[in-house]
C-alpha positions in Angstrom: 0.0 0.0 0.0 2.1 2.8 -0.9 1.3 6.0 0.2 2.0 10.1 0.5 1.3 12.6 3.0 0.7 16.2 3.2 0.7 18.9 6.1 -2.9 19.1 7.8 -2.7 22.8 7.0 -2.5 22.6 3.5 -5.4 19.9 3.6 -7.6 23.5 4.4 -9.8 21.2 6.5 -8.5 21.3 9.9 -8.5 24.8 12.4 -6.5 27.6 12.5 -6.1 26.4 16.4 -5.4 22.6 15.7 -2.6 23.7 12.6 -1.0 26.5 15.2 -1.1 23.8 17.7 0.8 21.2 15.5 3.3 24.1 14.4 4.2 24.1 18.3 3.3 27.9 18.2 4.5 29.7 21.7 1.4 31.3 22.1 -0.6 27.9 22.3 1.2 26.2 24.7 -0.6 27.6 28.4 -3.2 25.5 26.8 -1.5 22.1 26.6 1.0 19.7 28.8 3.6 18.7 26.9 3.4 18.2 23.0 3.0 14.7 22.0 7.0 13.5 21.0 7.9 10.6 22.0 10.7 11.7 24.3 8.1 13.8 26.3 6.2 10.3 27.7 8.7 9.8 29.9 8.2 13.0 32.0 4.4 12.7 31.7 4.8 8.9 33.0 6.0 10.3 36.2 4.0 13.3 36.8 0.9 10.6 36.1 2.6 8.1 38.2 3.1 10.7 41.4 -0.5 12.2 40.9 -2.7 9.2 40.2 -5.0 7.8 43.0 -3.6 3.7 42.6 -7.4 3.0 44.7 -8.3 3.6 41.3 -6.7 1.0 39.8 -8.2 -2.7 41.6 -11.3 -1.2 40.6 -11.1 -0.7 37.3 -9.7 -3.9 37.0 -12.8 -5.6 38.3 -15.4 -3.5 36.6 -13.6 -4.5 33.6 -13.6 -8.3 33.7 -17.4 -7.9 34.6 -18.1 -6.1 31.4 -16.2 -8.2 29.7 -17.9 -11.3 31.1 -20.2 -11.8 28.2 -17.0 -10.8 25.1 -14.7 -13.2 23.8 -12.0 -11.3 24.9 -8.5 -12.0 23.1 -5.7 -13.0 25.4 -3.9 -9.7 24.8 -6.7 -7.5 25.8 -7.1 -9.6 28.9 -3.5 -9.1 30.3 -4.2 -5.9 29.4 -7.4 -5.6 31.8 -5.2 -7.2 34.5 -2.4 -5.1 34.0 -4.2 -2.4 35.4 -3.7 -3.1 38.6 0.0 -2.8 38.5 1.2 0.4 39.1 3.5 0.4 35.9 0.5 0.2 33.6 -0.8 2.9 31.5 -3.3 3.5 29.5 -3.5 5.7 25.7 -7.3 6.6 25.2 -9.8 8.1 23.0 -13.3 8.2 22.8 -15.9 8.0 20.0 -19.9 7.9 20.4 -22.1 4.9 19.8 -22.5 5.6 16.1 -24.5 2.7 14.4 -21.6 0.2 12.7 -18.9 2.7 13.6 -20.2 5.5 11.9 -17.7 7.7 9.6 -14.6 5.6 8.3 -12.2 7.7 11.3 -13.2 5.8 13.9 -10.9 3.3 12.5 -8.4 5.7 12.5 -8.6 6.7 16.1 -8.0 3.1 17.7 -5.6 1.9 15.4 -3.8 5.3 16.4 -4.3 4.5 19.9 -3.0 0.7 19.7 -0.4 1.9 17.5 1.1 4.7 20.2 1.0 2.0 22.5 3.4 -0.5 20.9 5.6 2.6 20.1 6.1 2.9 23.9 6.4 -0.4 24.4 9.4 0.1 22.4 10.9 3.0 23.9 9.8 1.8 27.7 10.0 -2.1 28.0 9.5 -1.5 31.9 5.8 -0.2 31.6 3.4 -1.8 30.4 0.3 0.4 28.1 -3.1 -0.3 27.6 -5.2 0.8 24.2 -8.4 2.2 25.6 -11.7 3.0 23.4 -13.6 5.2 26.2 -17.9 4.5 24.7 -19.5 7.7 25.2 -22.4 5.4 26.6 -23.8 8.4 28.9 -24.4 11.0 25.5 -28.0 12.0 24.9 -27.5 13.3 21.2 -29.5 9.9 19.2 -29.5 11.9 15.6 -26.2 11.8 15.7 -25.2 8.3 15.6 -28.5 6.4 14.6 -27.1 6.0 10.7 -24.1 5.4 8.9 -23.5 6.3 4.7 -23.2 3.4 2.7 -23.2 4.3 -1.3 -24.3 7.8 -0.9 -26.9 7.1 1.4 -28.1 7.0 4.8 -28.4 3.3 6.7 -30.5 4.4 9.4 -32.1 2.9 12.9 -35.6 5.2 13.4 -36.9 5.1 17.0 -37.7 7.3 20.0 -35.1 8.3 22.1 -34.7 9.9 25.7 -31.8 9.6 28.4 -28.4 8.2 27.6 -27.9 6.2 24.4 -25.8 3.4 25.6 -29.0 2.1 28.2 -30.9 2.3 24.7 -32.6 -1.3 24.1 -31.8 -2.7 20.4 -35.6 -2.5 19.3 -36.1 -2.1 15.3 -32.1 -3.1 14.2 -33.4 -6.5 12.9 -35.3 -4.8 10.3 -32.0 -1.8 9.7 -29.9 -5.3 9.0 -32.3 -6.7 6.8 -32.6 -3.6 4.9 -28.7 -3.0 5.2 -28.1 -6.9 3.9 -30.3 -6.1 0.8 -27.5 -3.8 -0.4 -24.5 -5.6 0.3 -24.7 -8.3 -2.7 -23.7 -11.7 -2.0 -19.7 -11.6 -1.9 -17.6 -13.2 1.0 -16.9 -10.0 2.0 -20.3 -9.0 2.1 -21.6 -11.5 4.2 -18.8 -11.4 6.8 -20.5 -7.4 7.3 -23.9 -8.8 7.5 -23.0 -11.2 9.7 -21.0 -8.3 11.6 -23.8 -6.4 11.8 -26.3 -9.5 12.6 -24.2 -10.3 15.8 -23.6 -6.9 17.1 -27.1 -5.8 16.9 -29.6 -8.1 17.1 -27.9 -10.3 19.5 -27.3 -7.8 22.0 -29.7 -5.8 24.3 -28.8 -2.8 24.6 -26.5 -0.2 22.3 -23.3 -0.4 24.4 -23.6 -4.0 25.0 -23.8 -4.0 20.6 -21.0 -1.1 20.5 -19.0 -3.0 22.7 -19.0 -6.4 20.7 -18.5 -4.4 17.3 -15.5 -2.9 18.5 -14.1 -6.0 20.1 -14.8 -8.1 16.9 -12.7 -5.6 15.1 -10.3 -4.9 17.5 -10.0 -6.6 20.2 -6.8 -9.3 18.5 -5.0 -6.1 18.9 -5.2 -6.1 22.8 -8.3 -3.1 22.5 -9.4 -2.6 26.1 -13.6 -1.1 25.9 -14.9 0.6 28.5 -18.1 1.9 29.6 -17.5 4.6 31.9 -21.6 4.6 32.9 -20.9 2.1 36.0 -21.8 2.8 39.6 -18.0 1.8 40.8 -16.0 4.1 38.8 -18.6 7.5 39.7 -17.9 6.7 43.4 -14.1 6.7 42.7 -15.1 10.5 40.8 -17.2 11.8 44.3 -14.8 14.5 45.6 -14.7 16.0 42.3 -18.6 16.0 41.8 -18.7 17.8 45.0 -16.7 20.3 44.2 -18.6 20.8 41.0 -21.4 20.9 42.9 -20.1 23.3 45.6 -17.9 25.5 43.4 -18.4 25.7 40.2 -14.7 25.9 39.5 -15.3 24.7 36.1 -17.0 27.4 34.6 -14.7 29.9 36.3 -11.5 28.4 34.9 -13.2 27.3 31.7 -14.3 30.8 31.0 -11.0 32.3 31.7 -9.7 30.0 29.1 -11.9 30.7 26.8 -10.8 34.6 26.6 -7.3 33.8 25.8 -8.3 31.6 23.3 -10.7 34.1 21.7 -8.0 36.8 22.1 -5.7 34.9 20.2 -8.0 35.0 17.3 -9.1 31.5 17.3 -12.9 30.1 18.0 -13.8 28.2 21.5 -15.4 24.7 21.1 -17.6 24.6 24.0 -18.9 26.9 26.7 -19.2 25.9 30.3 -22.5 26.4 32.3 -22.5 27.3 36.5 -23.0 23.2 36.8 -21.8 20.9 34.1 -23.7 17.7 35.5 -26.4 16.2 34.1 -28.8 13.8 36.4 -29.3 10.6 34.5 -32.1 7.4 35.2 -33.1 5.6 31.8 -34.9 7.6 30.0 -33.6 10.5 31.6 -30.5 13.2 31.0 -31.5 16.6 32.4 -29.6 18.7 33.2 -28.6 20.0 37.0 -28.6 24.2 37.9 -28.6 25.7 41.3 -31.7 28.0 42.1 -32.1 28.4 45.5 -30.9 25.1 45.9 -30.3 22.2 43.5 -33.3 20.9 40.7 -33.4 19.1 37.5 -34.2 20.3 34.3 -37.8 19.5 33.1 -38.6 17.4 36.4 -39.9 18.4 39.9 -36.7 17.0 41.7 -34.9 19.0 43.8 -32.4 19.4 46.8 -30.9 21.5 49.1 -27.2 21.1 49.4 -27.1 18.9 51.9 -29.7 16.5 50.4 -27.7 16.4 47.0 -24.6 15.5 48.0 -26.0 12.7 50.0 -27.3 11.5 46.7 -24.2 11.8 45.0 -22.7 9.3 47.7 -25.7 7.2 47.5 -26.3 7.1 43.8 -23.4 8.1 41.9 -24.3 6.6 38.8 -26.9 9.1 38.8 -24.2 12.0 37.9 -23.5 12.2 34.3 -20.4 14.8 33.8 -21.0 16.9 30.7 -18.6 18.2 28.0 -16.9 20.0 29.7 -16.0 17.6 32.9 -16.4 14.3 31.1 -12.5 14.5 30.1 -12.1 14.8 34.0 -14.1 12.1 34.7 -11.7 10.0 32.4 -8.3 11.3 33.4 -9.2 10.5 37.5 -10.2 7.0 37.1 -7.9 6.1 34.1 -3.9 6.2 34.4 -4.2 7.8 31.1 -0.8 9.4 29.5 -2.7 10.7 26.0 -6.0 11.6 24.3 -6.3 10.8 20.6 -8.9 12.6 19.3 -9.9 15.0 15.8 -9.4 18.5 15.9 -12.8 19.6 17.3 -12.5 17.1 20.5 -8.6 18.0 21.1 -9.6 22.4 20.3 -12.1 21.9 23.7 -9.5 19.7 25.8 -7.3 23.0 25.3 -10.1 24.6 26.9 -9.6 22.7 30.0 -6.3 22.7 30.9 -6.4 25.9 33.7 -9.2 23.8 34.9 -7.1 20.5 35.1 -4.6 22.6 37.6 -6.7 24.4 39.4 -7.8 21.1 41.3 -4.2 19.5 40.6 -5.6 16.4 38.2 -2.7 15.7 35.8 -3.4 17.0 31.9 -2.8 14.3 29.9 -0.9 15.3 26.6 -3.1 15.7 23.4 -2.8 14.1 19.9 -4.3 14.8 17.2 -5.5 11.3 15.5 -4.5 9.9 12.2 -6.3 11.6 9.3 -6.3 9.3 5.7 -7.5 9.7 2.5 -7.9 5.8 0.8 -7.9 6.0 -3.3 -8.3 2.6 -5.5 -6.1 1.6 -8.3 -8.6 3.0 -10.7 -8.8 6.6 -8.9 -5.0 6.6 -8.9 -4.8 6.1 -12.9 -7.8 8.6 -13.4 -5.1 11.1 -11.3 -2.7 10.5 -14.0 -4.8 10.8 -17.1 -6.2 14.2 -16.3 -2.8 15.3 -15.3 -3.9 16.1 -11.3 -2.1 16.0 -8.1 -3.5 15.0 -4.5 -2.9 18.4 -3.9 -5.3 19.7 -6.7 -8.1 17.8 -5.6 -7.5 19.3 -1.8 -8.8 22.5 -3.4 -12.4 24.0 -3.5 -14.5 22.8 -6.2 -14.8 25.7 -7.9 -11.1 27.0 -7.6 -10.2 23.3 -8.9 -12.1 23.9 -11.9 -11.1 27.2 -12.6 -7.4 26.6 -12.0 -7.8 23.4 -14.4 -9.4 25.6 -17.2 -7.1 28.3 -16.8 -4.1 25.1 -17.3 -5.8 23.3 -19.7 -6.8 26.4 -22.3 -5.0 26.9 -25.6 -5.2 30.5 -25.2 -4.2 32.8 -22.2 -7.4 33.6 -19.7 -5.3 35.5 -17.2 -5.6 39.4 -18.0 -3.5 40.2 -14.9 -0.8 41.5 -17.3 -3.4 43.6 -19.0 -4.1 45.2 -15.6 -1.0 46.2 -14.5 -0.4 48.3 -18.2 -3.7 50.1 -17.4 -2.5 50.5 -13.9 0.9 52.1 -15.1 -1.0 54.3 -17.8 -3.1 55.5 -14.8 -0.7 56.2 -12.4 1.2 58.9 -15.4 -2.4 59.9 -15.0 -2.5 60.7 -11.6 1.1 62.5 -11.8 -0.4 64.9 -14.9 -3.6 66.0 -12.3 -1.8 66.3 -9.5 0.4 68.8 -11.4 -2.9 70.8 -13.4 -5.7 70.4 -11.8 -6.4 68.2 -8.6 -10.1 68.0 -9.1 -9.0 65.5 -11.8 -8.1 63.2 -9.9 -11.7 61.9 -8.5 -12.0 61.7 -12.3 -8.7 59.3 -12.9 -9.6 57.6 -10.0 -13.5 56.5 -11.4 -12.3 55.8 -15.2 -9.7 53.5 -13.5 -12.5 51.4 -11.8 -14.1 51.0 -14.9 -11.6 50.1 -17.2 -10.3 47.3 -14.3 -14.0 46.0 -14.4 -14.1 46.1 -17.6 -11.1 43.5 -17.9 -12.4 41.5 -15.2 -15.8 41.1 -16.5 -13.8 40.1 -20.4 -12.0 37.6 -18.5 -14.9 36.1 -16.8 -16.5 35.5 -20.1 -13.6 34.1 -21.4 -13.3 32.1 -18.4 -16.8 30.4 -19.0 -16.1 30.1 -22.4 -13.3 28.2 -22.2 -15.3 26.1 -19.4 -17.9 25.4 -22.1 -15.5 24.5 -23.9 -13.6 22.1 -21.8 -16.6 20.5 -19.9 -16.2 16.9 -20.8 -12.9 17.1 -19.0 -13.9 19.5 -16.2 -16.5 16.9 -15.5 -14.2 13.9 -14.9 -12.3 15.9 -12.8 -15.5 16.9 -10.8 -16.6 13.6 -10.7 -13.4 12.1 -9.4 -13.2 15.4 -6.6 -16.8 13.7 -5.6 -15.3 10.5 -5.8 -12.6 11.1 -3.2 -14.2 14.0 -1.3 -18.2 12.8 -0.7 -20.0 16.2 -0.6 -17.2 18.4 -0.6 -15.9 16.9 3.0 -13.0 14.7 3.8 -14.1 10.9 2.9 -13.4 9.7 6.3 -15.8 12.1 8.0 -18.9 10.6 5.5 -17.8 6.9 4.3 -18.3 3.9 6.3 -15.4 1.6 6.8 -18.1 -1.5 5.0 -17.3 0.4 1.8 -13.8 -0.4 1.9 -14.5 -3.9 3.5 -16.2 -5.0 0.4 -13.5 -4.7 -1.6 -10.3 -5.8 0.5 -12.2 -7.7 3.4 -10.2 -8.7 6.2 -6.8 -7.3 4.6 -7.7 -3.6 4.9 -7.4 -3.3 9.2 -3.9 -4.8 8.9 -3.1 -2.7 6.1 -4.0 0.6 8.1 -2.1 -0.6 11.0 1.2 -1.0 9.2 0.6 2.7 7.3 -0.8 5.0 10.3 1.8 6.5 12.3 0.4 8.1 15.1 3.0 10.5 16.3 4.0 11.3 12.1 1.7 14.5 12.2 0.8 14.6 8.8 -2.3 13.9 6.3 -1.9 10.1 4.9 -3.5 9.6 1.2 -3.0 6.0 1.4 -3.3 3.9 -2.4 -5.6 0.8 -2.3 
């Protein structure tokens, strides 16, 4: 699989923040840890090591084996969930929602950059042992945004009611989403190892995480993938104190909106903004969220507390206490012995927003990577590149400029009139001279014939322009077909594709493949030949 890479700033799909960030610019870096080399795991191994509550650890361990009690679990992911409990283990994490079979084609690219990192330290620091983790957003409340996948330009989708978190969801109506999903696969091997996938994960499971859990496991789980479901009575009771103080303090929203000024001042937009209380209350069909009037209530119910009578909740029901946005990265960095989040450049631009925050109640920040982005092209798209005389680089571009800039190469005759305007602009500036030395009222004159004359040219190369674009179409429209091709809806194609579409055509070779191409700590934009 050879392949090519370019910088995520010339891609023109990634932030201003996330490319400044990846440039190690000086005025980023109050808002990170340490940048994500691989020489700089060794100081953040100790500051994790010194600042991590080991009570933590036995327990994680157990509410580990007992999800894990109904998964075939691969004996590298089991040492891995015992591990845990030895004070030299680590974990790598990132997190993804529940998104029906996976949902965009990244979330391939985010554990295989997590596993990945892992063996890299492995490498460079034989003593310590480090764990893959894939943290389920099981306790999210958004079910539009992961009830379909794209499959062939269209939407698979799973249409039901939904309230409360989405991993307690029960599996109702995904028997008839993989019939309907089945009819479009064909009959191939390939295809029926996906329906079978899907089969298994859905409709022999009860609820979403229980199905998420088993997807992700069956894809990754050879590769030691540890899967946890952070929505567990245990692990909130080890994540008390800091509810408390949520709940007492606020300290969040102060630190968090202090960040969020530097960040605006330095020209860049924030993510996320904090509330007073960034808690939601949670039963099954229920995710409200907490505020403070004249004591403590709930969103849309008629519960409320003084106090005194929440925080005897919090110890009696913790798993009642669903951290938000903004303290859900918290939530994972205190119960985890996490060294680094992998995440896209949206989730890693609001952990910037947290790290004042982090301090200010002395929770170690763990250091921030920025996953592996990939664009995949076939054979076919590859030789298509070739006859129409493109680069990668080309097709990075707008549509529009793409197809302008092509005309422009591909025309017999010249269509740029920028020499043309720089004569007229030397003619007018003698112009100038002469009615600055007669008559100054001239120049108002000068100035308004100028104008037109520019216009003039620019509205003669327009034509032109669309002339030569009539002229041209049949080629201008392979080259738009084959930007569509590789960039579904003018987007990167691993924020719309689903990883089945690949897995039709190379089956069980394409997760090995991507393994031996992404590097996670490279830095750069893979485009990756098939």
């Amino acid at each position: 699989m050879p392949s090519d890479c370019i910088s995520f700033r010339d891609t023109h799909y990634f932030s201003s923040l996330i490319c400044d960030y990846l440039d190690e610019k000086p005025e980023l870096q109050s808002l990170y840890n340490r940048f994500p080399k691989l020489d700089n795991f060794e100081a953040q191994i100790q500051d994790k090591l010194a600042n991590y509550n080991a009570e933590c650890r036995p327990v994680l361990e157990r509410v580990l084996i007992e999800q894990y009690k109904n998964i075939d679990a691969s004996i590298e992911t089991h040492n891995n969930i015992i591990s845990l409990k030895e004070n030299n283990t680590f974990t790598i994490t990132t997190g993804h929602q529940l998104n029906l079979f996976t949902g965009p084609l990244y979330f391939l690219y985010k554990i295989i950059s997590v596993i990945n990192l892992t063996k890299e330290l492995k490498q460079k620091h034989p003593e310590n042992n480090f764990v893959p983790i894939y943290w389920m957003a099981t306790e999210d409340h958004d079910f539009e945004e992961i009830n379909y996948f794209n499959f062939n330009g269209k939407k698979v989708q799973w249409s039901r009611e939904s309230s409360g978190p989405v991993g307690r969801l029960d599996t109702k109506g995904l028997e008839a989403v993989s019939e309907a999903f089945s009819t479009q696969l064909g009959n191939s091997e390939n295809a029926n190892e996906l329906k079978q996938l899907f089969k298994e994960a859905y409709t022999e499971h009860t609820s979403l995480a229980e199905a998420t859990q088993y997807l992700a496991n069956a894809l990754f789980g050879k590769y030691g993938l540890v899967i946890i479901d952070a929505d567990d009575s245990d692990l909130k009771r080890m994540f008390i104190p800091y509810v408390e103080k949520e709940l007492k303090n606020g300290i969040s929203f102060q630190k968090v909106e202090a960040t969020n000024k530097k960040i605006s001042a330095l020209g860049h937009k924030v993510q996320v903004s904090p509330r007073e209380i960034n808690l939601f209350y949670i039963k099954n069909e229920l995710r409200e969220r907490i505020v403070q009037n004249e004591g403590f209530k709930v969103l849309n119910t008629k519960l409320s507390w003084s106090e005194s009578e929440i925080l005897k909740e919090v110890h009696e029901f913790p798993e009642r206490f669903s951290p938000n946005v903004i303290i859900r990265p918290l939530y994972q960095e205190v119960i985890l012995p996490n060294l680094c989040y992998i995440g896209g450049g949206g989730e890693l631009a609001y952990w910037m927003q947290l790290k004042e925050y982090f301090e200010s109640i002395d929770v170690t920040f763990p250091m921030l990577l920025l996953r592996n982005s990939a664009l995949l092209k076939t054979g076919k798209q590859s030789d298509k590149l070739v006859k129409l005389n493109l680069s990668m680089m080309d097709l990075f571009m707008d549509q529009q400029t793409l197809l302008t800039s092509q005309t422009k190469k591909l025309s017999e005759i010249d269509i740029d009139f920028s020499s043309q305007m720089e004569h007229l602009q030397d003619q007018f500036k003698a112009l100038y001279e002469l009615a600055e030395l007669t008559d100054k009222s001239f120049l108002g004159a000068v100035g308004a014939q100028e104008k037109k004359q520019i216009k003039g040219l620019k509205n003669l190369e327009k034509r032109l322009l669309k002339a030569q674009k009539r002229k041209l179409s049949e080629k201008l429209e392979r080259i738009r077909n084959l930007q569509n091709e590789l960039f579904p809806g003018q987007s990167l194609q691993e924020r719309n594709w689903n990883f089945s579409e690949f897995y039709l055509e190379y089956g069980e070779n394409l997760i090995p493949k991507l393994f031996e191409e992404l590097q996670p700590l490279k830095g750069e934009f893979l485009i990756l030949n098939l």
